[in-house]
C-alpha positions as a LaTeX table, in Angstrom:
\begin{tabular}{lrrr}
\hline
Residue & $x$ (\AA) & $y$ (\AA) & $z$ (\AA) \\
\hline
Unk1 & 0.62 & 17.01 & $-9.26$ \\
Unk2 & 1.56 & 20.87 & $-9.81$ \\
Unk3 & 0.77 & 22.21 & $-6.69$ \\
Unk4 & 2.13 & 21.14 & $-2.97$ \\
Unk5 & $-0.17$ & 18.82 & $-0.89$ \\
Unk6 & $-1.98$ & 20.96 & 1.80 \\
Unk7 & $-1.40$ & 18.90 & 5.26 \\
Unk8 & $-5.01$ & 20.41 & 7.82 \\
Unk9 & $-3.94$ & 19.37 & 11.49 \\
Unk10 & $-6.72$ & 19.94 & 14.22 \\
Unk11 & $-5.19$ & 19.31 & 17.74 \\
Unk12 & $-2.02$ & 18.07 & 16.74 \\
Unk13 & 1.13 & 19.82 & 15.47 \\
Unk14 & 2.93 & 18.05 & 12.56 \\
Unk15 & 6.44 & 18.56 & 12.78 \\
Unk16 & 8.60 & 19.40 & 9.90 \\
Unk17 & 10.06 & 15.84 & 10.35 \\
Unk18 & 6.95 & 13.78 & 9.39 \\
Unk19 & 6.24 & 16.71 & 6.96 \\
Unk20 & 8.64 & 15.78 & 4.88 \\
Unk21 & 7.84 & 12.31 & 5.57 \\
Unk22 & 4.51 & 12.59 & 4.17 \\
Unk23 & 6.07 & 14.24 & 0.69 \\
Unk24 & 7.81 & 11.59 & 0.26 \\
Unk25 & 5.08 & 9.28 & 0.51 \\
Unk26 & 3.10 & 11.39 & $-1.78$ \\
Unk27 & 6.33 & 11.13 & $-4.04$ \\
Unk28 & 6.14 & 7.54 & $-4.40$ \\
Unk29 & 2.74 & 7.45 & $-5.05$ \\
Unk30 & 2.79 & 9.66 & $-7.82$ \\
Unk31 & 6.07 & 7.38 & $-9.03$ \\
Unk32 & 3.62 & 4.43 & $-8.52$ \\
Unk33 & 1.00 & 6.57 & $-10.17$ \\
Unk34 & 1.85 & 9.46 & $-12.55$ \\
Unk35 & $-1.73$ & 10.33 & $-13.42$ \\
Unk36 & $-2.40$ & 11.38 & $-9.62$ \\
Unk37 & $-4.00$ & 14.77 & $-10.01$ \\
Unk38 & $-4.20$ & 15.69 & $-6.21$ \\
Unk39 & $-4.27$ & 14.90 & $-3.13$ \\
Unk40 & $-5.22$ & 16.15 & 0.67 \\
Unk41 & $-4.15$ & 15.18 & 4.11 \\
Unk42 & $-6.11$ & 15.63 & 7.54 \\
Unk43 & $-4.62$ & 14.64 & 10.50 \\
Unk44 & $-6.62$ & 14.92 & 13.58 \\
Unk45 & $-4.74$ & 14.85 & 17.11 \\
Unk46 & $-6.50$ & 13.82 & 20.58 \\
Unk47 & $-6.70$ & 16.93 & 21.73 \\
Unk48 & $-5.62$ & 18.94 & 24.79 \\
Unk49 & $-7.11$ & 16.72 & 27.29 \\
Unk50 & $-5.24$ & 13.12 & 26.79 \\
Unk51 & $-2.03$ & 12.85 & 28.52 \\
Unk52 & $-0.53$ & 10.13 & 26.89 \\
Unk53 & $-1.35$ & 11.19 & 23.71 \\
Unk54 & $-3.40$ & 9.33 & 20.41 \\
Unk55 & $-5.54$ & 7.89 & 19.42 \\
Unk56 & $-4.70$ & 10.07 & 16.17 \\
Unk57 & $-6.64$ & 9.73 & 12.71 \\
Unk58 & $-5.10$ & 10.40 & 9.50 \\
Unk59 & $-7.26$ & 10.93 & 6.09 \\
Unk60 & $-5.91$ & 10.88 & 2.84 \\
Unk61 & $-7.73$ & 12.36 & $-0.49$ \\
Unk62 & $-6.39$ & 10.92 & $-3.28$ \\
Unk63 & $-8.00$ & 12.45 & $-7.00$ \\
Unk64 & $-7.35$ & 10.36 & $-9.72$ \\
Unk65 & $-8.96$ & 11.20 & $-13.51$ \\
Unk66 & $-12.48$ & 9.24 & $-14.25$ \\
Unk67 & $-13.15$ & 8.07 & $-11.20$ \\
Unk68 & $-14.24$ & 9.37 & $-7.65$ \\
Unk69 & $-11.77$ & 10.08 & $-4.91$ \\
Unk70 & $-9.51$ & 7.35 & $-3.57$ \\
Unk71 & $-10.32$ & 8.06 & 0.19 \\
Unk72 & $-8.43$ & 6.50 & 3.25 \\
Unk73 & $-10.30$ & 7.27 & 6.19 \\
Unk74 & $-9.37$ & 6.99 & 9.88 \\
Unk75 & $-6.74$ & 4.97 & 10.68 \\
Unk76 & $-6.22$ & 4.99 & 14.58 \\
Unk77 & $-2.72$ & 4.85 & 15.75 \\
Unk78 & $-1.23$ & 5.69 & 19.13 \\
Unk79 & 1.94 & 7.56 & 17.50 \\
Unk80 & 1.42 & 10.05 & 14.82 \\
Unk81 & 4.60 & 8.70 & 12.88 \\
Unk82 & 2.57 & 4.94 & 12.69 \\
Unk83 & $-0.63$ & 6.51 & 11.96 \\
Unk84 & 0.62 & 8.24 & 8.78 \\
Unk85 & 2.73 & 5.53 & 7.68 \\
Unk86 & $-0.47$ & 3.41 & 8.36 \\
Unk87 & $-2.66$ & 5.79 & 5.97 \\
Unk88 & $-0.14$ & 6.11 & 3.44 \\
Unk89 & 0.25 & 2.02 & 3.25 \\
Unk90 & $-3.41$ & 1.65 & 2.53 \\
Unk91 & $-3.56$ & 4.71 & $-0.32$ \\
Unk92 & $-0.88$ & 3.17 & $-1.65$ \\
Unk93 & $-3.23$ & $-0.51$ & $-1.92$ \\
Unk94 & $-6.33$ & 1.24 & $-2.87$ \\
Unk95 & $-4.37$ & 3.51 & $-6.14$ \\
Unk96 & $-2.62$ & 0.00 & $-7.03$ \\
Unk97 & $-6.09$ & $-1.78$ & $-6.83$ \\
Unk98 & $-7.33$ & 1.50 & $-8.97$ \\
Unk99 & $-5.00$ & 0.95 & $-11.33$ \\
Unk100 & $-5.21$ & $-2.64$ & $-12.35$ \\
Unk101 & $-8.84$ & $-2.44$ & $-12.77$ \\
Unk102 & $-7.96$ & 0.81 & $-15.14$ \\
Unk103 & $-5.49$ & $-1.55$ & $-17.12$ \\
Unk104 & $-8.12$ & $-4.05$ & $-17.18$ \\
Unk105 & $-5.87$ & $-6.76$ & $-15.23$ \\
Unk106 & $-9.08$ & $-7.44$ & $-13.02$ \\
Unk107 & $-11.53$ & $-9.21$ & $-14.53$ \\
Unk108 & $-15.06$ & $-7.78$ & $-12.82$ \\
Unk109 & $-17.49$ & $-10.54$ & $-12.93$ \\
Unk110 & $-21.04$ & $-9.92$ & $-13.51$ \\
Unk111 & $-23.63$ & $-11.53$ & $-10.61$ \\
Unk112 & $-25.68$ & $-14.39$ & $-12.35$ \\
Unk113 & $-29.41$ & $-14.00$ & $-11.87$ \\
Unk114 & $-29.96$ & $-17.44$ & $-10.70$ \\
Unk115 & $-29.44$ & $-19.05$ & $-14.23$ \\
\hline
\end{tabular}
């Protein structure tokens, strides 16, 4: 990917910390995965009104060429640090799935029609 990863937080603040945490996950995905054309994070905090903080959902866009978006979608964590490592394990699952089916190292069987 050319450009840097836009990171949208609604009622959280992502510190520079897990930033830099999260482009270096992105890193290793596009090691993993060099034909990654983009991807986008959302990271969605609790709000103003819990006190103890979380639950906090983390989305990850992942645009690969020929295919639809990779999406992880709302993974619930009580710490934002879990949540995003949480998200970024099952991106990285879903683009290795991806890519074995793209190398043809999964063999898609067809449904019989009650033969």
């Amino acid at each position: 990917m050319k450009k840097g990863t836009p990171i949208a937080a609604r009622g959280v603040r992502v510190p520079t910390k897990l930033r830099q945490e999260i482009d270096q996950r992105i890193v290793q995905l596009e090691r993993f995965y060099p034909d990654l054309i983009g991807c986008s994070i959302r990271v969605q905090g609790p709000g103003g009104r819990h006190r103890t903080g979380g639950p906090f959902i983390v989305r990850i866009d992942l645009r690969v060429p020929g295919a639809e978006p990779i999406m992880v979608d709302r993974q619930h964590e009580e710490r934002l640090d879990l949540a995003i490592g949480e998200a970024f394990d099952v991106a990285a699952r879903r683009l290795e799935d991806f890519a074995r089916i793209q190398r043809g190292d999964v063999k898609l069987h067809a449904q019989s029609g009650g033969e």
